[in-house]
C-alpha positions in Angstrom: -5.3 -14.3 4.8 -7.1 -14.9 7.9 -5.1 -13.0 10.5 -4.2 -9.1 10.3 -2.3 -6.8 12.1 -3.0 -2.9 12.8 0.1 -0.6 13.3 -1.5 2.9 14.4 0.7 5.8 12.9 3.3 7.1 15.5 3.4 10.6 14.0 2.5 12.9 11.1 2.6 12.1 7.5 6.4 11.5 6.2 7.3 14.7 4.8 4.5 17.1 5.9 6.9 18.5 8.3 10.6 19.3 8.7 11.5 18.0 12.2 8.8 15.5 12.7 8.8 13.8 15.8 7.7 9.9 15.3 8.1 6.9 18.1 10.0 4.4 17.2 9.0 0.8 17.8 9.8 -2.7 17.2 7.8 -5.3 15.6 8.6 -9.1 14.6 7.1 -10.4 11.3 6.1 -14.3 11.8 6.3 -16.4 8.8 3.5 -15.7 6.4 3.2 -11.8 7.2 2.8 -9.8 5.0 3.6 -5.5 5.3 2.9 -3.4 2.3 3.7 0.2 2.5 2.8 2.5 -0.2 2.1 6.3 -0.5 -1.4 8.2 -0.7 -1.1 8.2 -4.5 -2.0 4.5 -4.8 -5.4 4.7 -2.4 -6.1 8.3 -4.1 -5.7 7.5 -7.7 -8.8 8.4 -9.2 -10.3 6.7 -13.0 -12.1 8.6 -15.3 -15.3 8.8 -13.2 -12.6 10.7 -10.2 -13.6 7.5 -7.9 -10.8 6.9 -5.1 -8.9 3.5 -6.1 -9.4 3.2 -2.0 -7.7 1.1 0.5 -11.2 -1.4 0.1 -9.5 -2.5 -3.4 -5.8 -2.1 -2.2 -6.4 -5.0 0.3 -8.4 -7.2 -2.1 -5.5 -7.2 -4.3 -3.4 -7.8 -1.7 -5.6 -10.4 -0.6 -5.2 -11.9 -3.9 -1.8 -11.8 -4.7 -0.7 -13.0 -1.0 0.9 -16.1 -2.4 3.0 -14.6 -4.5 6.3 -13.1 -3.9 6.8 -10.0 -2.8 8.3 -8.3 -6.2 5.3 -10.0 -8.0 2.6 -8.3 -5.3 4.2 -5.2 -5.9 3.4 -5.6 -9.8 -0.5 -6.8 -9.1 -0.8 -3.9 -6.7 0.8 -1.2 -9.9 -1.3 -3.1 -12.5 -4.6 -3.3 -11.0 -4.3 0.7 -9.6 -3.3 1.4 -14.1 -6.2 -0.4 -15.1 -8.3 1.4 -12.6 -7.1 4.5 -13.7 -7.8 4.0 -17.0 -6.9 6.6 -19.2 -6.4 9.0 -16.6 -3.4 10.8 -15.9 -1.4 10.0 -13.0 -1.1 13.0 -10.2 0.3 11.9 -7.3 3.4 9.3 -6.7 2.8 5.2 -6.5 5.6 4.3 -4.8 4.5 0.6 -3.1 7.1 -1.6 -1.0 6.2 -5.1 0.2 8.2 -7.3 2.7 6.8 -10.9 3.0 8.1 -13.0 5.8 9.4 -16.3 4.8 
Protein backbone atom coordinates (compact mmCIF):
# COMPACT_ATOMS: atom_id res chain seq x y z
CA UNK A 1 0.00 0.00 0.00
CA UNK A 2 2.18 2.57 -1.46
CA UNK A 3 -0.13 5.59 -1.88
CA UNK A 4 -2.25 7.19 1.10
CA UNK A 5 -4.66 9.76 1.44
CA UNK A 6 -5.23 12.30 4.47
CA UNK A 7 -8.93 13.56 5.02
CA UNK A 8 -8.47 16.37 7.86
CA UNK A 9 -11.62 16.30 10.18
CA UNK A 10 -14.24 18.93 9.11
CA UNK A 11 -15.66 19.40 12.65
CA UNK A 12 -15.82 18.02 16.21
CA UNK A 13 -15.99 14.49 17.31
CA UNK A 14 -19.44 12.71 16.23
CA UNK A 15 -21.49 12.95 19.18
CA UNK A 16 -19.56 15.38 21.50
CA UNK A 17 -22.13 17.93 20.66
CA UNK A 18 -25.82 18.30 19.82
CA UNK A 19 -25.91 20.69 16.81
CA UNK A 20 -22.49 20.13 15.38
CA UNK A 21 -21.63 21.92 12.53
CA UNK A 22 -19.39 19.78 10.01
CA UNK A 23 -18.47 20.69 6.15
CA UNK A 24 -19.55 18.50 3.88
CA UNK A 25 -17.28 17.39 1.06
CA UNK A 26 -16.98 14.99 -1.81
CA UNK A 27 -14.36 12.54 -2.43
CA UNK A 28 -13.92 9.81 -5.26
CA UNK A 29 -12.39 6.45 -4.18
CA UNK A 30 -10.06 5.06 -7.31
CA UNK A 31 -9.79 1.37 -7.57
CA UNK A 32 -7.66 -0.14 -4.88
CA UNK A 33 -8.58 2.50 -2.01
CA UNK A 34 -9.10 1.65 0.79
CA UNK A 35 -11.27 3.88 3.85
CA UNK A 36 -11.51 2.39 7.28
CA UNK A 37 -13.46 4.25 9.86
CA UNK A 38 -13.62 3.15 13.26
CA UNK A 39 -14.25 4.83 16.74
CA UNK A 40 -11.68 5.87 19.51
CA UNK A 41 -12.32 2.52 21.28
CA UNK A 42 -10.24 0.58 18.71
CA UNK A 43 -6.92 3.10 18.86
CA UNK A 44 -7.52 3.37 22.81
CA UNK A 45 -8.04 -0.16 23.78
CA UNK A 46 -5.48 -0.75 26.32
CA UNK A 47 -3.86 -4.72 27.24
CA UNK A 48 -3.04 -5.58 30.50
CA UNK A 49 0.07 -3.45 30.71
CA UNK A 50 -2.75 -0.17 29.88
CA UNK A 51 -0.65 0.41 26.53
CA UNK A 52 -2.80 2.28 23.78
CA UNK A 53 -3.51 -0.38 20.85
CA UNK A 54 -2.57 3.00 18.79
CA UNK A 55 -3.20 4.03 15.26
CA UNK A 56 0.82 2.77 14.67
CA UNK A 57 -0.73 -0.97 14.91
CA UNK A 58 -4.16 -0.02 13.36
CA UNK A 59 -2.50 0.77 10.01
CA UNK A 60 -0.05 -2.26 10.09
CA UNK A 61 -2.94 -4.36 10.25
CA UNK A 62 -4.47 -2.62 7.73
CA UNK A 63 -1.49 -2.75 5.90
CA UNK A 64 -1.62 -6.33 6.10
CA UNK A 65 -4.94 -7.39 5.44
CA UNK A 66 -5.21 -4.82 2.29
CA UNK A 67 -5.84 -7.71 -0.03
CA UNK A 68 -8.45 -8.95 1.56
CA UNK A 69 -11.98 -8.06 1.31
CA UNK A 70 -13.38 -5.58 3.09
CA UNK A 71 -15.69 -7.85 5.71
CA UNK A 72 -12.50 -10.00 6.15
CA UNK A 73 -10.32 -6.57 7.16
CA UNK A 74 -12.90 -5.75 9.38
CA UNK A 75 -12.34 -9.18 11.21
CA UNK A 76 -8.18 -8.80 11.24
CA UNK A 77 -8.68 -5.30 12.51
CA UNK A 78 -11.39 -6.95 15.68
CA UNK A 79 -9.03 -9.91 16.14
CA UNK A 80 -5.73 -8.37 16.36
CA UNK A 81 -7.24 -5.26 18.80
CA UNK A 82 -8.74 -8.91 21.22
CA UNK A 83 -5.56 -10.35 21.19
CA UNK A 84 -3.93 -7.16 22.09
CA UNK A 85 -6.24 -6.70 24.80
CA UNK A 86 -5.70 -9.78 26.18
CA UNK A 87 -7.53 -10.47 29.10
CA UNK A 88 -8.58 -7.02 29.60
CA UNK A 89 -12.02 -5.83 29.70
CA UNK A 90 -13.32 -3.97 27.00
CA UNK A 91 -14.37 -0.04 27.89
CA UNK A 92 -15.02 1.79 25.17
CA UNK A 93 -17.02 0.72 21.78
CA UNK A 94 -15.08 -1.04 18.56
CA UNK A 95 -17.23 -0.28 16.06
CA UNK A 96 -14.87 -0.50 12.55
CA UNK A 97 -16.35 0.02 8.91
CA UNK A 98 -14.27 -0.53 5.75
CA UNK A 99 -15.18 0.38 2.12
CA UNK A 100 -12.67 -1.00 -0.41
CA UNK A 101 -12.94 0.32 -3.94
CA UNK A 102 -13.14 -2.29 -6.53
Amino acid sequence: MERRKNFEPTGPVIGLLDEPDYEERSVTLDRGDLLVMYTDGVTEAINTSEEMFSEQRLRAVIEESYALPAAEIVRAIHKAVESFCGDEPQFDDITIMVLKAE
